[in-house]
C-alpha positions in Angstrom: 11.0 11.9 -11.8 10.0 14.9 -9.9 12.5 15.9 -6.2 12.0 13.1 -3.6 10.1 13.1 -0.8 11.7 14.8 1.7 10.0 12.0 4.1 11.8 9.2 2.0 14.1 6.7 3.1 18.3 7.3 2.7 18.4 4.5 0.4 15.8 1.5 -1.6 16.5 -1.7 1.0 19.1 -4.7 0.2 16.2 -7.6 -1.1 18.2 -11.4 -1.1 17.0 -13.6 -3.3 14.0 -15.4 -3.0 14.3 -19.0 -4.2 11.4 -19.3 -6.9 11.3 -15.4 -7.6 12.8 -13.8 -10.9 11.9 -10.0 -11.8 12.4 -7.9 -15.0 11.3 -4.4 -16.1 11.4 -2.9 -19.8 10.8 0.3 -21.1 7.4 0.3 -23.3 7.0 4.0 -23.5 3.6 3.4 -22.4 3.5 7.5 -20.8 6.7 7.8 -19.8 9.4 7.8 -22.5 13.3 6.9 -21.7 12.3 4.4 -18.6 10.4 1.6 -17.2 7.7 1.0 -17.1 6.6 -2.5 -17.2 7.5 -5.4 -14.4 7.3 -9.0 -15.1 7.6 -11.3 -12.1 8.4 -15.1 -12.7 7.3 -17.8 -9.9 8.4 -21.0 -9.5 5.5 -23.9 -10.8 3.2 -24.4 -8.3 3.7 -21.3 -6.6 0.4 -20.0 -4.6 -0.8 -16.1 -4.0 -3.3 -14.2 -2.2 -4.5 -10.9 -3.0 -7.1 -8.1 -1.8 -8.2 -5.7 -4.3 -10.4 -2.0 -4.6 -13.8 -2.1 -3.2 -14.5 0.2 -5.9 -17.8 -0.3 -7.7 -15.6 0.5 -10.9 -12.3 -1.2 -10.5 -10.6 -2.0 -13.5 -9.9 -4.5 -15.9 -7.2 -6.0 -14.3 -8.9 -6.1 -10.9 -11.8 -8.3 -12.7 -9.4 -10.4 -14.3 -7.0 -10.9 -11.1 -10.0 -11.7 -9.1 -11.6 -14.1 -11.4 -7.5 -15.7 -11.5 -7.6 -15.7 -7.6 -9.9 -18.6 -7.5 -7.3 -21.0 -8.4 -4.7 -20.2 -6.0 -1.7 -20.6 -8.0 0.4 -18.2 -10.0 3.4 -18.2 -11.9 4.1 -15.0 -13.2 2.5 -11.3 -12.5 2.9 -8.6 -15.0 2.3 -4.4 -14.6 2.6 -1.4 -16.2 2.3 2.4 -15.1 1.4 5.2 -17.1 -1.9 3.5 -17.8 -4.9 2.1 -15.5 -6.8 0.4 -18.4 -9.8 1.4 -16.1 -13.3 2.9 -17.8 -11.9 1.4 -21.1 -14.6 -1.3 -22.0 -14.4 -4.0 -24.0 -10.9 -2.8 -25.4 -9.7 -3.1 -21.9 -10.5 -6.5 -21.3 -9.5 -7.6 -24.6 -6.2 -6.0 -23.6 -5.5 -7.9 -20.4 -6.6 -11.3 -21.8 -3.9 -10.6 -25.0 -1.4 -9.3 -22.7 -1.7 -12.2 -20.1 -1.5 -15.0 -23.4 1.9 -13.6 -24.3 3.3 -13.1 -20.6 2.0 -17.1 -20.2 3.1 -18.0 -23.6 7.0 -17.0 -22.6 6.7 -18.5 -19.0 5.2 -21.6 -19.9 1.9 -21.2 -18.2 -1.5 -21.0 -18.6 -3.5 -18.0 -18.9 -5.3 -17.8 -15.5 -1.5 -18.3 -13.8 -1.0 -14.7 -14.5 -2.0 -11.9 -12.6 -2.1 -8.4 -13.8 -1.8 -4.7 -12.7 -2.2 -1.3 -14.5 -1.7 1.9 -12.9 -1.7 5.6 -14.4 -3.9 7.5 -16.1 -8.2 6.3 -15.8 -10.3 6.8 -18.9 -7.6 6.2 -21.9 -7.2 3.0 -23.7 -4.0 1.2 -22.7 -1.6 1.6 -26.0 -1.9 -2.6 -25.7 0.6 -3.3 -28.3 3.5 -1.0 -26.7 3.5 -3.8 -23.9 3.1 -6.8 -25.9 6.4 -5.8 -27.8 8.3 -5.1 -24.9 7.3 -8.0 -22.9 10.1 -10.3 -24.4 12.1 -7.6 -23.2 11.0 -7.5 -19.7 11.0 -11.5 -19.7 14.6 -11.6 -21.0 15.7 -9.6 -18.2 14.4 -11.8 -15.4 16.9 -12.1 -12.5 16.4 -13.2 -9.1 18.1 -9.9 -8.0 15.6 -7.8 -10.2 14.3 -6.0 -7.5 15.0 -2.4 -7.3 14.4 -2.3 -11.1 11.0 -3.8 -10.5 10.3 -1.4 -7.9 10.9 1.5 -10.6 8.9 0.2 -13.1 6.0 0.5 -11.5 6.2 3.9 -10.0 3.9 6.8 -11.8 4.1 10.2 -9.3 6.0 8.4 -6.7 9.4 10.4 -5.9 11.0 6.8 -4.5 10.8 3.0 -5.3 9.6 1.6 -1.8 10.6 -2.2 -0.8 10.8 -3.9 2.3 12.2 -7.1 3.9 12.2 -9.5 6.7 13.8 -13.4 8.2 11.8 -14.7 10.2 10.9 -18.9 10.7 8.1 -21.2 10.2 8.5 -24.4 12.7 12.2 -24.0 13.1 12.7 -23.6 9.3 14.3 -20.3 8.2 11.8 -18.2 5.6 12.2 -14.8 3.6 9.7 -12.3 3.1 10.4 -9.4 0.3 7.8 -7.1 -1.2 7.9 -3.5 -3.0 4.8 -1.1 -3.5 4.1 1.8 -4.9 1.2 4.5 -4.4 1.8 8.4 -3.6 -1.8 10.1 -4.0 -5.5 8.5 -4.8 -4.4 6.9 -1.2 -7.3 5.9 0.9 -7.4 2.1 0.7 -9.9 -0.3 0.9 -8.6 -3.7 0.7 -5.8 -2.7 -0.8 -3.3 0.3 -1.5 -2.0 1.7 -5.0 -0.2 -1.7 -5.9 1.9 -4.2 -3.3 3.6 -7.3 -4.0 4.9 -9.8 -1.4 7.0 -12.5 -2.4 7.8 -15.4 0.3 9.7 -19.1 -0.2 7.3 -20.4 2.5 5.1 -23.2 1.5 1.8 -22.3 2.1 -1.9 -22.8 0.4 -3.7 -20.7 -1.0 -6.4 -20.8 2.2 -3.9 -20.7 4.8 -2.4 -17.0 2.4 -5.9 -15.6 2.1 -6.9 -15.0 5.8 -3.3 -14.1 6.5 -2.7 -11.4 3.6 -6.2 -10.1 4.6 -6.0 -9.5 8.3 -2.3 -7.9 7.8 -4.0 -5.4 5.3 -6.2 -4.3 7.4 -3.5 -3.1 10.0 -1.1 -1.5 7.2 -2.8 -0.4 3.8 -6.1 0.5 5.0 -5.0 2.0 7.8 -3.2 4.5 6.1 -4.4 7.9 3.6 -3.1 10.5 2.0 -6.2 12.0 0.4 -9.5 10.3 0.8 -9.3 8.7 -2.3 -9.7 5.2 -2.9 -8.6 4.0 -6.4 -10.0 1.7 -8.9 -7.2 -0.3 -9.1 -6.1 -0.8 -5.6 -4.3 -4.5 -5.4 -2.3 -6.7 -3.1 -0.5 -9.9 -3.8 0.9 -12.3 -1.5 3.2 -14.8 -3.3 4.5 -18.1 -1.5 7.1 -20.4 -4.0 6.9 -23.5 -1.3 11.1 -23.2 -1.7 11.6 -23.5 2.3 11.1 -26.9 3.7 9.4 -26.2 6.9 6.4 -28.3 8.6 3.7 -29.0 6.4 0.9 -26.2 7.7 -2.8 -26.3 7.7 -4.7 -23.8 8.8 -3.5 -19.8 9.0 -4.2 -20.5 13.5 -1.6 -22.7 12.6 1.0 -21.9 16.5 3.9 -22.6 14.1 3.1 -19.2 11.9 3.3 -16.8 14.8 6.3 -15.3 13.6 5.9 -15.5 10.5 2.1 -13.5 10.8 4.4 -10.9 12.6 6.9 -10.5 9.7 4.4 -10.2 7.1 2.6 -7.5 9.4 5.9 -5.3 9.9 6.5 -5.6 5.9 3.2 -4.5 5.1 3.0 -1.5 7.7 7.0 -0.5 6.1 5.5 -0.2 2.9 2.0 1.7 3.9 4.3 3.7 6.1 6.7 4.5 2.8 3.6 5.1 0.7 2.4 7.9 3.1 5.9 9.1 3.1 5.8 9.8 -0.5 2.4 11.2 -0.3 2.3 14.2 -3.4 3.4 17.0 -2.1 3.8 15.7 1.6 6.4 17.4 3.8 5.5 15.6 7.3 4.6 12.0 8.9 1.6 12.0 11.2 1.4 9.1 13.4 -2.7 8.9 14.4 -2.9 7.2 17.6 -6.4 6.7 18.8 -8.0 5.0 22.0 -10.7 4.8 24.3 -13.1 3.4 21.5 -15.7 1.5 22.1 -14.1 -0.8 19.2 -11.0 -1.4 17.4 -12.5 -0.6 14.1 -14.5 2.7 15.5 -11.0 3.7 16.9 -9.6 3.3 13.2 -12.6 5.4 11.6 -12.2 8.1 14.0 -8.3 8.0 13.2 -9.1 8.0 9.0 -11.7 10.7 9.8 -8.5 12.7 11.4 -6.2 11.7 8.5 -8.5 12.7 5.8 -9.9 16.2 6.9 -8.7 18.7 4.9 -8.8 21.4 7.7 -6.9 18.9 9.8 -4.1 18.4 6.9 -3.5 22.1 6.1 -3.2 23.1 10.2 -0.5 20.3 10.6 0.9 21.7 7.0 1.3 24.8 8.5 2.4 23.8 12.2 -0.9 25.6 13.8 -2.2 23.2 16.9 -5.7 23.8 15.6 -7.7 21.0 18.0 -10.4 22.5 17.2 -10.5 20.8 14.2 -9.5 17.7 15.6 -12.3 17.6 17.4 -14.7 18.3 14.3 -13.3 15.3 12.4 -13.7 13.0 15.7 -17.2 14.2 15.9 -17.9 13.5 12.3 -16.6 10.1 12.4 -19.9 9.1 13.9 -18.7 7.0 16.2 -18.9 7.4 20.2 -17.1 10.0 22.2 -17.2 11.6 25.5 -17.3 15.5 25.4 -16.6 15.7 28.6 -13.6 13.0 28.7 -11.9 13.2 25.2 -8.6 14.0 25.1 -5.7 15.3 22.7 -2.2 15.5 22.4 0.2 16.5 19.7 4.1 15.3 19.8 3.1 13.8 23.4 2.2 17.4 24.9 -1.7 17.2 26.3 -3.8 20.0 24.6 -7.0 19.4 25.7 -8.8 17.1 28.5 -11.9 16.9 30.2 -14.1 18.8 27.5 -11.6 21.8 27.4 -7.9 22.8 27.0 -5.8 21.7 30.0 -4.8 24.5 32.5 -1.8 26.3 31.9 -1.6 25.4 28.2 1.2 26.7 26.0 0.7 26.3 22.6 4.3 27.5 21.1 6.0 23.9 22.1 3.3 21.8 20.4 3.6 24.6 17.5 7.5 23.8 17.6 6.5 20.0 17.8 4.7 20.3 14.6 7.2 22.0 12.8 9.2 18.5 12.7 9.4 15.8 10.0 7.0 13.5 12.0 5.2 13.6 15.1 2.3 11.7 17.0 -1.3 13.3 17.3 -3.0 10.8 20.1 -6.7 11.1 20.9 -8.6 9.3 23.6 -12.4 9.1 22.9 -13.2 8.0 26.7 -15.7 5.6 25.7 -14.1 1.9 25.9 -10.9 0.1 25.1 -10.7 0.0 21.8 -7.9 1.7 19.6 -5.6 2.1 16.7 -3.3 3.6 14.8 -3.1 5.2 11.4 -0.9 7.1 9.5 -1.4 10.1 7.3 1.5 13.4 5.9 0.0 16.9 5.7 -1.7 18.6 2.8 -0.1 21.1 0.9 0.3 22.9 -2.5 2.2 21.0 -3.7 -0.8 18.7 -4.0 -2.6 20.8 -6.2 0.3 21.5 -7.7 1.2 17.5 -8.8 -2.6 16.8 -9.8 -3.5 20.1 -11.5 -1.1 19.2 -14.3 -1.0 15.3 -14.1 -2.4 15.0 -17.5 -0.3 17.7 -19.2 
């Protein structure tokens, strides 16, 4: 494992139990030799899942097959390995999943299309297949329903940290739990989806009431984060419920009644999108994007990912240089409306420039000093409309190149 993230958490989060959830990991030596790297998640029978996936035009095998899977709406088990994508690997990469999903069902006692699969790792190289069929028995016999730091390892390929989140929360008076665990640290520009995330809840929820709910959180957490502009071909959420908490039956995701349970599964997802830029390769520093005066909520979130992905923009805040003039080059090239002559910016809440031009008096050394922190807030306002958001991106340094120039060495 390379030196953690500097921007990492003290510690991987306390995760209860979640009735209906097992996990297990095994070492299949799949790339990387002496740990694990494959997770097997068990769900109770009738369990039912959501997921978003890559927009990719060349997602992988796994994506196809999870898709395809999604149509039911139930799940019982979810299996992944690192080290490996199985993406650009043809028919030998489908033939892998569909072996590898027959023996996870075979030992749960499910069929087929109940399991869900994720690679992660290298793209263009055949996934050694038979390395994870013979450590799956492994993986199954270490199923525990506290299994979850362990399945957070496994799945981790240049991340420096296992990343998990929690939360309690209610649905009609009825106490629910919410865990998940992701992993992703560059190819970080999500569409859909991040890296890989898996949320596990003992609501009891359908499948339609899961889909709109996992799909409007992602869209405020994992695609409104990047690291480096680059969206990955295996890019994959899943939102597991076990039905385990007896709470109202519920209908429809406008349900009233799920109100705090849509703000739980929000504040998990943003943890983990928030962890995964923390542990962005080579990343020394949080940037907190905060855009307004849009004329939309979505143009304010382009302009903010045009911010978070401009190289120029990532090196000044790597080296602590309150560059705006870059700034304002990535909100121009956002195409999306602005204001010349009332856009504003402001780094670590000190105003740089307002009304078309830097604001009288300006000092540069204490935004400079500002910058030099762990995290800080760069706020634009585009003076247009109402709209805004927020996005979150870490700098871009050497260490960067240094992490990808030797990735397959």
């Amino acid at each position: 494992m390379p030196a953690i993230s500097p921007l990492a958490p003290e510690r991987f989060p306390l995760l209860a139990p979640i009735a209906g959830v097992r996990l297990g990991a095994a070492a299949a030596a799949i790339r990387y030799p002496g740990r694990d790297d494959l997770m097997l998640a068990e769900l109770a029978p009738e369990s039912t899942i959501a997921g978003v996936f890559t927009r990719s035009l060349a997602p992988g095998a796994p994506v196809l097959w999870c898709r395809d899977c999604l149509k039911g709406g139930k799940v019982r088990g979810i299996l992944v390995n690192s080290g490996n994508a199985n993406v650009f690997t043809g028919r030998a990469g489908t033939e892998a999943v569909a072996a590898s999903a027959a023996k996870a069902a075979r030992l749960l006692g499910c069929r087929d299309r109940e399991m869900f699969l994720s690679s992660t790792g290298v793209i263009g190289e055949k996934l050694p297949v038979q390395k994870l069929l013979d450590a799956l028995p492994r993986a199954f016999a270490a199923l525990s329903p506290e299994g979850w730091e362990r399945a957070a390892r496994a799945i981790l390929t240049t991340d420096t940290f296992p990343k998990g989140a929690s939360a309690s929360t209610e649905i009609g008076g009825v106490p629910v739990r919410l865990n998940g665990f992701a992993k992703g640290s560059g190819m970080i520009a999500p569409d859909m989806g991040t890296m890989l995330a898996y949320l596990f809840t003992d609501a009891r929820l359908p499948h339609e009431v899961l889909q709109p709910l996992l799909a409007a959180s992602t869209e405020r957490s994992f695609n409104a984060i990047t690291v480096d502009g680059d969206t990955s071909t295996s890019d994959t959420v899943l939102l597991c419920a076990t039905g385990k908490a007896r709470h109202p039956r519920v209908l429809s995701a406008g349900d009233p009644s799920l109100k705090a349970f849509r703000q739980a599964l929000e504040g998990v997802m943003i943890d983990l999108a928030q962890q995964v830029v923390r542990d962005g390769e080579g990343a020394q520093k949080f940037v907190t994007i905060e855009v307004s005066g849009a004329q939309s909520a979505r143009a304010a979130r382009r302009v903010g990912l045009s911010i978070g992905n401009s190289p120029l923009v990532k090196t000044a805040l790597a080296a602590a240089d309150p560059n705006w003039g870059r700034i304002v080059m990535a909100i121009g090239k956002a195409g999306e409306k602005v204001d010349r002559d009332r856009l504003k910016v402001a780094i670590g809440g000190i105003p740089i420039a307002a009304e078309g031009g830097l604001v009288p008096g300006y000092d540069e050394a204490p935004v400079a000093r500002a910058m030099q922190g762990r995290a800080f807030t760069l706020a634009v306002d585009l003076g247009v409309g109402r709209g805004k958001a927020t996005v979150w991106t870490c700098d871009l340094t050497h260490g960067y190149i240094d992490i990808n120039a030797s990735y397959r060495s």
